[in-house]
C-alpha positions as CSV (number, residue, x, y, z in Angstrom):
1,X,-37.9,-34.4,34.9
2,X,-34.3,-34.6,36.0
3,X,-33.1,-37.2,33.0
4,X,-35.3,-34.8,30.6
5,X,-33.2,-32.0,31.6
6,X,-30.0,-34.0,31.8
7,X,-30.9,-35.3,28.0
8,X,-31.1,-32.0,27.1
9,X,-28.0,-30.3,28.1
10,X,-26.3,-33.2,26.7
11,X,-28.0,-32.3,23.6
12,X,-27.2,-28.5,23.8
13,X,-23.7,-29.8,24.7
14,X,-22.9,-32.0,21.8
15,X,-24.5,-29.0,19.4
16,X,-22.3,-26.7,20.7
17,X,-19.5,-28.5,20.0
18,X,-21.0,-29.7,16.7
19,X,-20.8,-25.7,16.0
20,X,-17.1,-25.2,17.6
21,X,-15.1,-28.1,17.2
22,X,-12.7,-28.5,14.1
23,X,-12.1,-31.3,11.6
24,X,-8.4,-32.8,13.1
25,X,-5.5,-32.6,10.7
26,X,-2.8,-33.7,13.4
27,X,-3.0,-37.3,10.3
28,X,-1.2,-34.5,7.5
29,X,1.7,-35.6,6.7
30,X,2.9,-31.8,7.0
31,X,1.9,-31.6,10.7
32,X,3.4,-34.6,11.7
33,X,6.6,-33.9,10.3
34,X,6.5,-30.3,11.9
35,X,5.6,-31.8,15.3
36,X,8.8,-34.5,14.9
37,X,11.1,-31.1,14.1
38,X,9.5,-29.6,16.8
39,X,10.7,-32.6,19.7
40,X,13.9,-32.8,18.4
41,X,14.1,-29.0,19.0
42,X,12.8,-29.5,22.7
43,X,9.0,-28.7,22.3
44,X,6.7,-31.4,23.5
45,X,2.9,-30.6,23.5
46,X,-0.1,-32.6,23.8
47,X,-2.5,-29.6,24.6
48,X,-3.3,-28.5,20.9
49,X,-3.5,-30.3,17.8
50,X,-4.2,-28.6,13.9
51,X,-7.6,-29.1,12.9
52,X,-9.5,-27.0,10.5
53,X,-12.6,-24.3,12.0
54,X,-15.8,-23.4,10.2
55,X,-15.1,-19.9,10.0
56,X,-11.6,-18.9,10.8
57,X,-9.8,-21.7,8.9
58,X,-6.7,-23.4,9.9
59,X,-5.8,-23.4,14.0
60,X,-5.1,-24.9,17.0
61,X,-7.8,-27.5,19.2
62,X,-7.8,-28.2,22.6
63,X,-7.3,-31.5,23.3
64,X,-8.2,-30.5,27.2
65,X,-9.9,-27.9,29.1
66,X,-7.8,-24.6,29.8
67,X,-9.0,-22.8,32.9
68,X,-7.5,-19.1,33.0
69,X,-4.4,-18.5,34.0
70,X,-3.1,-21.7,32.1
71,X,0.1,-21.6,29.6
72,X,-1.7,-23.0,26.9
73,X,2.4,-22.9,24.3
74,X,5.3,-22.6,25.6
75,X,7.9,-22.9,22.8
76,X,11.8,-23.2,23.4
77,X,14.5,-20.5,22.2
78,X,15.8,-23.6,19.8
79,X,12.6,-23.3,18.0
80,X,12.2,-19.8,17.6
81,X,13.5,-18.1,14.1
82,X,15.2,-14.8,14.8
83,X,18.0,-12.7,13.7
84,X,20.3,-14.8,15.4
85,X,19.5,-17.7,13.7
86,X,19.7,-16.0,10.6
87,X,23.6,-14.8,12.1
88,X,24.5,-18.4,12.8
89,X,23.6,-19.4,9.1
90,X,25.8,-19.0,6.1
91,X,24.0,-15.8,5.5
92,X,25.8,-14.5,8.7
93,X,29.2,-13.7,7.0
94,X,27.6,-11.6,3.9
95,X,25.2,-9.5,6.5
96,X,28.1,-8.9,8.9
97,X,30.4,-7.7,5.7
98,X,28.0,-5.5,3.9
99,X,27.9,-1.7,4.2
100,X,25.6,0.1,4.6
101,X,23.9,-2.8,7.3
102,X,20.8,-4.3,6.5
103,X,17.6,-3.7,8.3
104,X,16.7,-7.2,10.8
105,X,13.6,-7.5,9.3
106,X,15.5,-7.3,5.3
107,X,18.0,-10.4,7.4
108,X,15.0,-12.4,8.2
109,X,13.2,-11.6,4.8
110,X,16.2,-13.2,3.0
111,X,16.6,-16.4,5.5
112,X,13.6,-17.0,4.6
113,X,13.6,-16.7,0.8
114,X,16.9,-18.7,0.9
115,X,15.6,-21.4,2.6
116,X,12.7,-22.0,0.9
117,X,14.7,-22.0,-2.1
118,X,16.8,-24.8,-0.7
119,X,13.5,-26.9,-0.4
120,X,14.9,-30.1,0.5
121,X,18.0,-28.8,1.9
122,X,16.7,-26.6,4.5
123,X,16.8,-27.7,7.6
124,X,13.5,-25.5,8.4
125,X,11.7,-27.4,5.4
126,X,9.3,-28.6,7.6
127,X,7.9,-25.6,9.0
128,X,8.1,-23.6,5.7
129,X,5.6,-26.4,4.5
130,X,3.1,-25.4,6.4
131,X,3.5,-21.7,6.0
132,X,0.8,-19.9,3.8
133,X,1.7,-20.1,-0.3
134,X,0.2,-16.7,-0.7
135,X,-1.1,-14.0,1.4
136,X,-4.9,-12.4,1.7
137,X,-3.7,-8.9,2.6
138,X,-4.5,-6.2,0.5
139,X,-0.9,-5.4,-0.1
140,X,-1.1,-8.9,-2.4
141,X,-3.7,-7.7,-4.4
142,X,-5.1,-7.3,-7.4
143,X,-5.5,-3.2,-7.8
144,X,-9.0,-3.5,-9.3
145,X,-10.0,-5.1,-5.6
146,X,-8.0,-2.4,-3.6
147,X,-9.6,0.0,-5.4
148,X,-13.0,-0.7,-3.4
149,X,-11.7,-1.3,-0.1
150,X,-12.3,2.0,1.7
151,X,-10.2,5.0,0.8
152,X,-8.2,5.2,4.2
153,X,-7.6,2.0,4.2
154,X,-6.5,1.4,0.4
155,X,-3.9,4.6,0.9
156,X,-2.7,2.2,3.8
157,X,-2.2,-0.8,1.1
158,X,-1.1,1.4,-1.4
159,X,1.8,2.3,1.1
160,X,2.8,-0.9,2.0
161,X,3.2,-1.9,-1.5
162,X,5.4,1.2,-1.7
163,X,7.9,0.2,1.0
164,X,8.1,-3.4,-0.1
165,X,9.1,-2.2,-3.5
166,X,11.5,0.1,-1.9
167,X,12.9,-2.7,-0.2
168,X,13.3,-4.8,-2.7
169,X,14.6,-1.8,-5.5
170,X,17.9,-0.4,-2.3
171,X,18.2,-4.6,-1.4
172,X,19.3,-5.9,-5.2
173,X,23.2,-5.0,-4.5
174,X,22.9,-6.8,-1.1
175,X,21.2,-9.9,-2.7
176,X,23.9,-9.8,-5.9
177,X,26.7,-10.1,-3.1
178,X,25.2,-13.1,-1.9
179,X,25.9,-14.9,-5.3
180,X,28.9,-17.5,-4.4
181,X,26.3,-19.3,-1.9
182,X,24.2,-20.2,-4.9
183,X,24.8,-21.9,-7.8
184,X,21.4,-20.0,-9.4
185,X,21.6,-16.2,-10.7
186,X,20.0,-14.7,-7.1
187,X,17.8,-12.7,-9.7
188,X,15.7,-15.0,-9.9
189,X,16.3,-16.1,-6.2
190,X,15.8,-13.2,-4.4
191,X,13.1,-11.4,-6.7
192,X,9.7,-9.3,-6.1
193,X,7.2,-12.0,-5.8
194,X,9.6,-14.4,-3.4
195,X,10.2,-10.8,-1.1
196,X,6.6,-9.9,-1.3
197,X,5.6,-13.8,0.5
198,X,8.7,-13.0,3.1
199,X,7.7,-10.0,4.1
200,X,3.9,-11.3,4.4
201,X,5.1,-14.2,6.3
202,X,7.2,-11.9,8.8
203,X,4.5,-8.9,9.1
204,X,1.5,-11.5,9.9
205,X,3.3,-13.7,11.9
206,X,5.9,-12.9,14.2
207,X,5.9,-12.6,18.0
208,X,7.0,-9.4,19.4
209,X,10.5,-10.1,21.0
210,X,13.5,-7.7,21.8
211,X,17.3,-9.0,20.4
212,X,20.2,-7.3,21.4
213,X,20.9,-4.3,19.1
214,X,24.2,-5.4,16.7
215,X,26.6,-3.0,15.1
216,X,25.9,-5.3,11.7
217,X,22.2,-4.5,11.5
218,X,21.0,-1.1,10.9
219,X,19.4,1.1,14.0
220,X,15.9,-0.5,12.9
221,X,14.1,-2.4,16.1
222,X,15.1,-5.8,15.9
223,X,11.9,-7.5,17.4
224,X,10.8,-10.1,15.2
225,X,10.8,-13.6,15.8
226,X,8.6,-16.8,14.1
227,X,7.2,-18.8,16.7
228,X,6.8,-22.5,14.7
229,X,3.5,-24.5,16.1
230,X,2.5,-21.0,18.0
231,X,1.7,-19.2,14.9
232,X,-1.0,-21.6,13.9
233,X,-3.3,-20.0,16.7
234,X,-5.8,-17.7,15.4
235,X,-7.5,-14.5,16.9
236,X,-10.6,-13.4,18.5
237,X,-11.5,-9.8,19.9
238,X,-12.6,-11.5,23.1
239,X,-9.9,-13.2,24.6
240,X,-6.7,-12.1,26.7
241,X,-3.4,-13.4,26.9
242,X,-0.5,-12.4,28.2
243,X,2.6,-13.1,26.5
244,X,6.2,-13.4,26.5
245,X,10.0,-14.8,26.9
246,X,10.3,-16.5,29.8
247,X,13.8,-16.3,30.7
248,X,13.9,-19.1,33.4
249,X,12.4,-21.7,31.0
250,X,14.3,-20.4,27.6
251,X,11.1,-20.4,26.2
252,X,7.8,-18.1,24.5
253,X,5.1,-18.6,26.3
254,X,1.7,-17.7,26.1
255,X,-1.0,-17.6,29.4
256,X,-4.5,-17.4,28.7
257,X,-6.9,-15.2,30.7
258,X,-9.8,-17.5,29.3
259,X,-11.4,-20.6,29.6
260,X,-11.5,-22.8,26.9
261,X,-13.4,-26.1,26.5
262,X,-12.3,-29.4,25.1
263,X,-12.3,-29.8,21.5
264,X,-13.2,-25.7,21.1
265,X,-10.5,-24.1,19.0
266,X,-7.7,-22.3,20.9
267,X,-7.5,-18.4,20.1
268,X,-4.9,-15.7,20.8
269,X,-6.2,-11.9,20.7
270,X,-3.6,-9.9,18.4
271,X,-4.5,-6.6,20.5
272,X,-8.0,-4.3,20.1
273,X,-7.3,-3.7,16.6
274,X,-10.2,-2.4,14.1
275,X,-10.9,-4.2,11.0
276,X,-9.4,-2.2,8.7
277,X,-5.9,-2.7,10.9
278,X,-6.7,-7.0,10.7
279,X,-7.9,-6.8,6.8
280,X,-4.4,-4.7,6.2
281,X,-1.9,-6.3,8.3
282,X,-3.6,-9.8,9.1
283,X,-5.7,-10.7,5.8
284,X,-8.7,-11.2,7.6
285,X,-11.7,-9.6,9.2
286,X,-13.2,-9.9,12.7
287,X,-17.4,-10.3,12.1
288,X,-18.8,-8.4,15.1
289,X,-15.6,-7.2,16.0
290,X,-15.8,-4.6,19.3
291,X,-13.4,-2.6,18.4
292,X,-14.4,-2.1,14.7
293,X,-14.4,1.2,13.5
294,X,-15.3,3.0,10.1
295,X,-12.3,6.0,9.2
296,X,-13.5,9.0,7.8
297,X,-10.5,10.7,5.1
298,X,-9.0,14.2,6.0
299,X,-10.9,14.8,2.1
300,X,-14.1,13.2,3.5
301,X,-14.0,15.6,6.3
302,X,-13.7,18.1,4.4
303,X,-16.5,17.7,2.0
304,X,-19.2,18.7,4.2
305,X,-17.8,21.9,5.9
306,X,-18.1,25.9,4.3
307,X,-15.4,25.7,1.7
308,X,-15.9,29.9,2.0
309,X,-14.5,30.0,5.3
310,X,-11.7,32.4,4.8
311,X,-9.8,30.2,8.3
312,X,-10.1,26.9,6.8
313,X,-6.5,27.3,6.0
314,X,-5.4,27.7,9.6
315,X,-7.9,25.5,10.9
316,X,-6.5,22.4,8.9
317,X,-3.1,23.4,9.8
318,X,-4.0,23.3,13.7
319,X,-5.6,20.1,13.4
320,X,-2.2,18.6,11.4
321,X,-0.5,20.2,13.9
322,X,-2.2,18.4,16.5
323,X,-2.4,14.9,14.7
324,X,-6.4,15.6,14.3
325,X,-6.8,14.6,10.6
326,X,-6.2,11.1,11.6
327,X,-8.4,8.2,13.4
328,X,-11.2,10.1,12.9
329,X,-13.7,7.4,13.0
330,X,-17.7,6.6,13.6
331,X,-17.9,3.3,15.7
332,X,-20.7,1.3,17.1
333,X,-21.2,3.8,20.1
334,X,-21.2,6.6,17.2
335,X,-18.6,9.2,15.9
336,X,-15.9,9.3,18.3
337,X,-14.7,11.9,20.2
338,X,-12.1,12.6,18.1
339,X,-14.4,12.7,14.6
340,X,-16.4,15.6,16.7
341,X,-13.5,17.7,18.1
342,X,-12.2,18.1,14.6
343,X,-15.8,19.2,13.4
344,X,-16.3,21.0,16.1
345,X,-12.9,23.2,15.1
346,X,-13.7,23.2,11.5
347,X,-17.2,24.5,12.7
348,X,-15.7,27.5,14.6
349,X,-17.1,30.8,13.6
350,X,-14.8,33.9,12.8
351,X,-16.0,35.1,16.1
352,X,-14.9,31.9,17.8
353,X,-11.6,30.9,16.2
354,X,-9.6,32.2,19.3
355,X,-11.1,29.6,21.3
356,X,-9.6,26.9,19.0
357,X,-7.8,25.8,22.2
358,X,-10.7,24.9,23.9
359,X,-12.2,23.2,21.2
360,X,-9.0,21.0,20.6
361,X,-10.3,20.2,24.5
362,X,-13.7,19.1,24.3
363,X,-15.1,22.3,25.4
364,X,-18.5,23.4,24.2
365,X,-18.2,26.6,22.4
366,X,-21.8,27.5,21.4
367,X,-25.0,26.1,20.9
368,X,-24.4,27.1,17.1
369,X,-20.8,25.7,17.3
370,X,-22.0,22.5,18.7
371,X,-25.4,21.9,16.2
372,X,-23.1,22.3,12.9
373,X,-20.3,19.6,14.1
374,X,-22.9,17.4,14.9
375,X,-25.1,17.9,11.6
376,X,-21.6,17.7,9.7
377,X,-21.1,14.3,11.5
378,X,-24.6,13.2,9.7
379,X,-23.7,14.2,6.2
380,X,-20.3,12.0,6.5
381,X,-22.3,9.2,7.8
382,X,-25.0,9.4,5.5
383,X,-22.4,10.0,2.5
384,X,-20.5,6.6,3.9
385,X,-23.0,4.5,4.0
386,X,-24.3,5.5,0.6
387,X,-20.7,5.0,-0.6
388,X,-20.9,1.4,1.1
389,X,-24.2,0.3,0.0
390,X,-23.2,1.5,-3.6
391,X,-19.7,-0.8,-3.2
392,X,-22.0,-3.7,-1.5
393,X,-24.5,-3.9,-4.9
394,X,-21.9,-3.0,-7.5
395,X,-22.7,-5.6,-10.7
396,X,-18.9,-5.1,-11.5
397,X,-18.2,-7.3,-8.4
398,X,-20.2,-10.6,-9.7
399,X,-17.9,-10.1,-13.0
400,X,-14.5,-10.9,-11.4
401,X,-14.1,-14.6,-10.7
402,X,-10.8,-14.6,-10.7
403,X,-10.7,-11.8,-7.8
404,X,-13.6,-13.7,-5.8
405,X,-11.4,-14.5,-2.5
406,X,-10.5,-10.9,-2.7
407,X,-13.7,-9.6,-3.1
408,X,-15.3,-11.6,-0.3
409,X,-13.0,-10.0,2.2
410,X,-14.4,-6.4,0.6
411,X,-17.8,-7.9,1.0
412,X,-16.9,-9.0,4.9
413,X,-15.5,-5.3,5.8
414,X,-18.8,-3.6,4.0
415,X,-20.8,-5.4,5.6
416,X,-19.4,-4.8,9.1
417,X,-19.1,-1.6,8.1
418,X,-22.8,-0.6,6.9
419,X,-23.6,-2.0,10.3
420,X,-21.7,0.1,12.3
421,X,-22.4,3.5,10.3
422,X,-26.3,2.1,10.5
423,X,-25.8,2.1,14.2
424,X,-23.9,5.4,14.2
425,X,-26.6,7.0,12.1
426,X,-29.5,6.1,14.4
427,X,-27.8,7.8,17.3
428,X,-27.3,10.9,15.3
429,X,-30.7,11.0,14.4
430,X,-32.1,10.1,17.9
431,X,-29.7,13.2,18.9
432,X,-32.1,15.6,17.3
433,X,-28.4,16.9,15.9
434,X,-27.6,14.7,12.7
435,X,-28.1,14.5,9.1
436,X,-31.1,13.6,7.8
């Protein structure tokens, strides 16, 4: 009986990490030469190698078991690309010269698009080879894609396409004075498309790490820096890390609060973030992801109350006022707490508007007060997942084969979606207090 059992958890072992373990790429060319510019930098590591994961891609394996409290990276200052580095290049000069100073994150934005430019020439060639060729956020999109992502979501896109085109329309003087470094016109250097892959790279993969503040940068927080090697490690809602520049050892380091088993791929967690915050700033979504949430539009909320009510005016100013029209959301415990405040002040009758106060609170008003917030809370769940469902079997989807990578992150966020909302719906209706 003991060998039976013994045979057996072998078994379940070697399934498991059938199911886990990645396909090793540490033989790519790419990888090797990133891990020889690494070395000469000062970063030796045996801990991780590339390999690609059934489900989240490209990453880091361990090639031992991390217990918690383990650094599982530590990467050296020399390694790390940061405003300084972009100071000490031959972009230094032009960005300490031009008025009015550019923002840190426009300095790193244009390092980067000059180097790649250089190809061959650059000495960071080898990591830009293994950086991403293109993006999955929505800000990279086609617009007949964003146009089914959820509407608080695809303002959000729509917003971060704005600023990058404002970036790149108040940065063309500052790329024209960079002309006698290239024998190129910088036009077609420095133009949307190569900005658009920058500011990707920068927004989904830097570290969080403070640089002195300098008179030749603009009052911007200078905070970014690209972490070669360390980027390649993906996330997961259910690990913690701790992490940070450790000044004694020159180096960023990260300390896992996890265990991790041999051969399992290595994760980071990028904070509690929803999936609408991963899908917008990441490219990706979380499946079963904790801290996923579904937002409800300051229009949504509005839908569903008295459009009559001679207060409505004031009420929607109070809530502004009080930065109550946004996170409003419905989450796998149900509509939050913030979702039913606002109802519940929306639902105030003229005979209870001076208690607005205590309904910004919590406070329960009336019985009355209480019933309508909570029946109001039904119709925008049961008008969300109808809107869901209706994106989820939309024929116009199957027509777009070009879009289909795009689409299949849609696809991933409904879905998680109409689970959560299918969740929040059945505790509304088990409340004897939501829609129908």
């Amino acid at each position: 009986m003991r060998k039976s059992r013994g045979r057996t958890g072998r078994k379940r072992r070697r399934k498991h990490l059938h199911l886990t373990a990645g396909v090793n790429c540490s033989h790519k060319l790419e990888y090797i030469q990133l891990k020889k510019w690494l070395k000469d930098r000062g970063f030796e590591d045996s801990n991780l190698r590339p390999a690609e994961f059934r489900g989240t891609g490209r990453g880091l394996m361990a090639t031992k078991a991390f217990q918690a409290g383990d650094v599982i990276i530590s990467v050296p200052e020399k390694c790390l690309l940061t405003t300084s580095t972009v100071l000490s290049s031959c972009l230094g000069g032009y960005i300490r010269n031009w008025k009015p100073p550019v923002s840190p994150l426009l300095a790193l934005c244009t390092f980067l698009m000059a180097e790649k430019h250089a190809g061959q020439e650059s000495p960071w060639k080898p990591y830009l080879d293994v950086l991403p060729k293109a993006f999955s956020c929505p800000v990279c999109w086609e617009q007949d894609a964003v146009t089914l992502l959820p509407e608080p979501l695809r303002k959000k896109a729509q917003e971060q396409r704005t600023r990058i085109q404002e970036l790149y329309t108040s940065s063309k003087a500052f790329f024209s004075s960079l002309q006698p470094l290239f024998a190129e016109d910088t036009g077609t250097i420095f133009d949307y498309s190569a900005l658009e892959w920058a500011w990707c790279t920068i927004n989904t993969r830097t570290i969080y790490m403070e640089q002195p503040q300098r008179e030749c940068f603009s009052l911007e927080p200078d905070v970014y820096a690209l972490a070669p090697y360390l980027d390649l490690l993906n996330h997961s809602p259910d690990v913690q890390v701790k992490a940070a520049f450790n000044e004694h050892t020159r180096s960023y380091e990260i300390q896992t609060n996890s265990q991790c088993r041999k051969y399992e791929e290595v994760f980071i967690c990028y904070g509690p973030r929803d999936n609408q915050q991963l899908l917008l700033e990441y490219g990706f979504v979380a499946m079963d992801n904790p801290h996923s949430s579904v937002h409800v539009s300051a229009d949504t909320l509005l839908k569903y109350l008295p459009p009559l009510d001679k207060q409505r005016k004031a009420k929607l100013s109070i809530l502004k006022d009080h930065d109550f029209l946004e996170n409003l959301t419905f989450g796998w415990d149900g509509p939050s707490w913030r979702l039913l405040t606002a109802l519940k002040l929306l639902s105030l009758g003229a005979d209870e508007f001076c208690c607005w106060r205590r309904a910004l609170l919590g406070d329960v008003i009336s019985a009355r007060n209480e019933e309508q917030a909570w029946n109001a809370a039904g119709k925008i769940c049961h008008f969300l997942l109808e809107e869901t469902q209706h994106v989820l079997i939309s024929q116009w989807k199957r027509s777009r084969e070009n879009l289909q990578p795009q689409l299949a992150l849609v696809e991933r966020l409904r879905l998680e979606d109409l689970k959560i909302l299918q969740k929040s719906a059945g505790i509304l209706c088990n409340s004897n207090m939501g829609a129908p």
